[in-house]
Backbone as CSV, one residue per row, in Angstrom:
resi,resn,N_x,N_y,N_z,CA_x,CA_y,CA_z,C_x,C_y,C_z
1,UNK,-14.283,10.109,-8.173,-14.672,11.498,-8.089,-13.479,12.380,-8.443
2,UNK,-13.636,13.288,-8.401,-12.724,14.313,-8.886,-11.609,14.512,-7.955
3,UNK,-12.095,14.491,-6.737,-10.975,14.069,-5.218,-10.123,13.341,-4.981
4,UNK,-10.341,11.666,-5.719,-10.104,10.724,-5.739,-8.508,11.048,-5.797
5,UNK,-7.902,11.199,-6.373,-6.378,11.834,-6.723,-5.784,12.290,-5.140
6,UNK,-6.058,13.485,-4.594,-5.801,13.656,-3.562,-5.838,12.884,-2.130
7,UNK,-7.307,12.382,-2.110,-7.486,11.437,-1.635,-6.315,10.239,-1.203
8,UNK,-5.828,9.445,-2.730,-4.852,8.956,-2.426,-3.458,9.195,-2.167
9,UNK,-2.834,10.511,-2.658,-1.551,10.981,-2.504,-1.483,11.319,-1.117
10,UNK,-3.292,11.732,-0.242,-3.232,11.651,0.765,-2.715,11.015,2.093
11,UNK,-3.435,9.831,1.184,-2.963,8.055,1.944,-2.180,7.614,1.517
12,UNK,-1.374,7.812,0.862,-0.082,7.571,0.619,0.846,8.151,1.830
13,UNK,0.705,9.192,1.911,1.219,10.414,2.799,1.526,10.026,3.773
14,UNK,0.286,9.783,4.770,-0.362,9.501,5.564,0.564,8.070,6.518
15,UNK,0.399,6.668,5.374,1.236,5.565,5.572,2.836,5.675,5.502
16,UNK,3.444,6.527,4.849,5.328,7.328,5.062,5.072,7.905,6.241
17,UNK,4.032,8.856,6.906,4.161,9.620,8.383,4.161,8.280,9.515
18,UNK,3.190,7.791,8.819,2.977,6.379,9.907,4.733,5.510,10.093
19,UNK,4.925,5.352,8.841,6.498,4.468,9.337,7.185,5.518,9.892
20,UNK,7.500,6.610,9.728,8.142,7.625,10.557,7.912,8.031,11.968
21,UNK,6.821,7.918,12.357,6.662,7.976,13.507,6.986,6.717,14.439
22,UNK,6.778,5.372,13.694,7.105,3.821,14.365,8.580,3.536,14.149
23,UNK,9.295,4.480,13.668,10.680,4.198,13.641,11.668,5.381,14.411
24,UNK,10.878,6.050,14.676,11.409,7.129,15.124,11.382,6.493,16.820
25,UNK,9.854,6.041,17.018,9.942,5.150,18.558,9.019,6.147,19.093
26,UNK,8.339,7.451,18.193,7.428,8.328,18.959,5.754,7.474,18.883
27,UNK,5.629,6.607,18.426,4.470,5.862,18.469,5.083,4.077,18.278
28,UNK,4.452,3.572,18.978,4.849,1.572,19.605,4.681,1.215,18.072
29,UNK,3.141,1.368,17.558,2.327,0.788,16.313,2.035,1.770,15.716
30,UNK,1.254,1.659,14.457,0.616,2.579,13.708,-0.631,1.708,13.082
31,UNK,-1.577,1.931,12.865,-3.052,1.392,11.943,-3.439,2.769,11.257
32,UNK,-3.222,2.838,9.492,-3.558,3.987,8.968,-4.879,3.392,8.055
33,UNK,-5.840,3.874,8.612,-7.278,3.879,8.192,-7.413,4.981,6.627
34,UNK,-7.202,4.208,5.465,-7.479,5.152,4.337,-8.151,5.139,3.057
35,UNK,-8.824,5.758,3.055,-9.766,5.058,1.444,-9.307,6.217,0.340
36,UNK,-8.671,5.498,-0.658,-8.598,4.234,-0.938,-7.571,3.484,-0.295
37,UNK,-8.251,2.285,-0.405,-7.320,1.424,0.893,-6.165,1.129,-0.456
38,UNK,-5.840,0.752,-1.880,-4.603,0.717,-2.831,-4.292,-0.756,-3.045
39,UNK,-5.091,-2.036,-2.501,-4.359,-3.291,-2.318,-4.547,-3.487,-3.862
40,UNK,-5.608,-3.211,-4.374,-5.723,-3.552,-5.658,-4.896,-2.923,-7.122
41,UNK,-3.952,-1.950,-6.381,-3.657,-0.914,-7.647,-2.236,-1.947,-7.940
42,UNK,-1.493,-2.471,-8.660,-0.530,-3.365,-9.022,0.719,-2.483,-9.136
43,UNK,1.867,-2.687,-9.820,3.002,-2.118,-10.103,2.856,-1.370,-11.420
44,UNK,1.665,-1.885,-12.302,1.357,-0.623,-13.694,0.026,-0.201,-13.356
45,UNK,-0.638,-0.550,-12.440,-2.139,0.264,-12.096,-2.641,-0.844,-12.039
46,UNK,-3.765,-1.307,-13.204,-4.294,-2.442,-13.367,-3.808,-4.004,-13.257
47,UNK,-4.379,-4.934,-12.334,-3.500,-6.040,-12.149,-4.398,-7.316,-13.411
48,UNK,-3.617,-7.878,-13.957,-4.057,-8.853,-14.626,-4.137,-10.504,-13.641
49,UNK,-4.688,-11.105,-14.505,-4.973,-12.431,-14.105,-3.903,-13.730,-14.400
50,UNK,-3.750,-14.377,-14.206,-2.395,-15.064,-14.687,-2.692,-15.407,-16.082
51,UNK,-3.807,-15.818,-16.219,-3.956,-15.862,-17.895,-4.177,-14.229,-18.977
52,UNK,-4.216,-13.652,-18.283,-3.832,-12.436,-19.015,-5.034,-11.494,-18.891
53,UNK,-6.351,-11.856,-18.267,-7.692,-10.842,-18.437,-7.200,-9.784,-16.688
54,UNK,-7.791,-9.084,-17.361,-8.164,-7.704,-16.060,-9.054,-8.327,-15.013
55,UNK,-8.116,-8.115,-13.818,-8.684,-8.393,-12.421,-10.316,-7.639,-12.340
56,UNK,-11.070,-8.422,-11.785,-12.571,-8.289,-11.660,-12.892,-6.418,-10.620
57,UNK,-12.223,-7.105,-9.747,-12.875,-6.326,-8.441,-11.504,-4.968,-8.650
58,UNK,-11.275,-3.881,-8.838,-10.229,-2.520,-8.526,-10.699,-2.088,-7.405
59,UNK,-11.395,-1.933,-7.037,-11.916,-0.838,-5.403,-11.623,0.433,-5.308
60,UNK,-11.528,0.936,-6.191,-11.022,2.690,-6.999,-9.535,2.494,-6.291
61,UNK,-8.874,1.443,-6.346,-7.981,2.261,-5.855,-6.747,2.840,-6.985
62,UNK,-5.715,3.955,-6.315,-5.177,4.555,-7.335,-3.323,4.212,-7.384
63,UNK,-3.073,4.320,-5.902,-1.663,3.964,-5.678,-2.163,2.893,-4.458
64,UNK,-0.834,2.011,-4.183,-0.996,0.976,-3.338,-0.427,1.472,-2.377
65,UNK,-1.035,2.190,-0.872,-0.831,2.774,-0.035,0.172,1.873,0.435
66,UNK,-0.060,0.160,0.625,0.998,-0.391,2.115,2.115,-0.902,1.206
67,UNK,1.995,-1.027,-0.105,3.228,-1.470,-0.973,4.335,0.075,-1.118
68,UNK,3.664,1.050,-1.133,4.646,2.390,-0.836,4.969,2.476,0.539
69,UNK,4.047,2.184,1.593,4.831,2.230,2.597,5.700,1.619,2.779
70,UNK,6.060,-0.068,2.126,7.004,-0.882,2.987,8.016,-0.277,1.870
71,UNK,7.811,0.216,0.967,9.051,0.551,-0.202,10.194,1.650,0.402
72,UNK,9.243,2.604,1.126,9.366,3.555,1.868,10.245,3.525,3.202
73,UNK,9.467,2.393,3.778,10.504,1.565,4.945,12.139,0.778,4.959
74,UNK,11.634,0.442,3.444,12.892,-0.263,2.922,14.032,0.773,2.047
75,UNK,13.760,1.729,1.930,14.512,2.896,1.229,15.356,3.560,2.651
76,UNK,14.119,4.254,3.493,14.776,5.144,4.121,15.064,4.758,5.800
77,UNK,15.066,3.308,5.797,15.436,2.608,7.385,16.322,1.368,7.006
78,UNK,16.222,1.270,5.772,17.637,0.364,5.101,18.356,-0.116,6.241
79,UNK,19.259,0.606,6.714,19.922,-0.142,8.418,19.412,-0.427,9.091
80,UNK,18.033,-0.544,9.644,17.422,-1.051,10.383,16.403,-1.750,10.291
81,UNK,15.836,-1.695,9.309,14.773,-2.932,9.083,15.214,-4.086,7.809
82,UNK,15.208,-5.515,8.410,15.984,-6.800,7.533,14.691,-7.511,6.880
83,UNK,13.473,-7.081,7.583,12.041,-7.458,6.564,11.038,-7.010,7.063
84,UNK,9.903,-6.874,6.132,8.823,-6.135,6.024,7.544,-7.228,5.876
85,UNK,6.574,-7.580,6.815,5.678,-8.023,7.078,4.402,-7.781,6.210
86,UNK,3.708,-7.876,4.993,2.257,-6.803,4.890,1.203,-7.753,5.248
87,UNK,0.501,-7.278,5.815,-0.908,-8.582,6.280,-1.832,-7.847,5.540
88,UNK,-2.573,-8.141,5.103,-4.013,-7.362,4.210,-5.301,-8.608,4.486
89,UNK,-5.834,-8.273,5.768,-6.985,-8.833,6.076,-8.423,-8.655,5.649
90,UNK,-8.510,-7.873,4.370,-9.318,-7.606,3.512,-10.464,-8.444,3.718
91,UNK,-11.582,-8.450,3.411,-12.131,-9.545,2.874,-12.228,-10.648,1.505
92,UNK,-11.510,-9.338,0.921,-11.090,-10.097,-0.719,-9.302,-9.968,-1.089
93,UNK,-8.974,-11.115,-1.495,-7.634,-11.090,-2.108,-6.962,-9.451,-2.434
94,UNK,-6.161,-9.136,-1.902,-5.334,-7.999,-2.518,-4.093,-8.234,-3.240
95,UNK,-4.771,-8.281,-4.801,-3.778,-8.223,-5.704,-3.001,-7.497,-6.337
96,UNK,-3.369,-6.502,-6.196,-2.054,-5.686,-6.463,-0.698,-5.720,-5.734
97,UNK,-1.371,-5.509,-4.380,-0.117,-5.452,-3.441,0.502,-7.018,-3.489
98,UNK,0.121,-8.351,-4.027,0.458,-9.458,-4.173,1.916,-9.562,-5.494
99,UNK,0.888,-8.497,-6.668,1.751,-8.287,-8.282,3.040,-7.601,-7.319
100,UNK,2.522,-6.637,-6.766,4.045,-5.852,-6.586,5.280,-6.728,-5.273
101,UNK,4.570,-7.446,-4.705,5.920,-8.142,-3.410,6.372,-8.946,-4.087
102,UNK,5.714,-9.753,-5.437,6.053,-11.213,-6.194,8.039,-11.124,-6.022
């Protein structure tokens, strides 16, 4: 949709406030609920297949919300965080966020 854009710069947003607040120590955890959820968006947008065809399933997504967050985590907590965990309990493979941790 025409939203779609905002939408995600939204949730993008959204997942940087979330590590900020869990590092700051003003919240234990964080769970950021956002559509588009981004697992599928890769490091050039579209993720390919190892033989070279375009991944089946995109899920509109536009940026990879938890691959910017941990990038995010790892930029601006550098002294304090030595690794970054992503679990993506999806029901389907998230490949993008897979292309971009490789």
């Amino acid at each position: 949709s025409s939203k779609a854009y905002k939408a995600a710069v939204t949730a993008a947003g959204a997942v940087c406030k979330a590590v900020d607040r869990v590092l700051s120590g003003e919240y234990k955890n964080a769970f950021v609920a956002a559509r588009p959820p981004g697992h599928h968006a890769g490091p050039n947008g579209l993720v390919h297949t190892d033989d070279g065809r375009p991944s089946v399933s995109q899920g509109f997504c536009i940026f990879n919300q938890v691959a910017i967050g941990a990038a995010y985590a790892k930029y601006n907590y550098r002294d304090r965080i030595a690794k970054i965990a992503i679990v993506d309990f999806d029901v389907h493979f998230g490949d993008g966020t897979n292309a971009i941790i490789r």
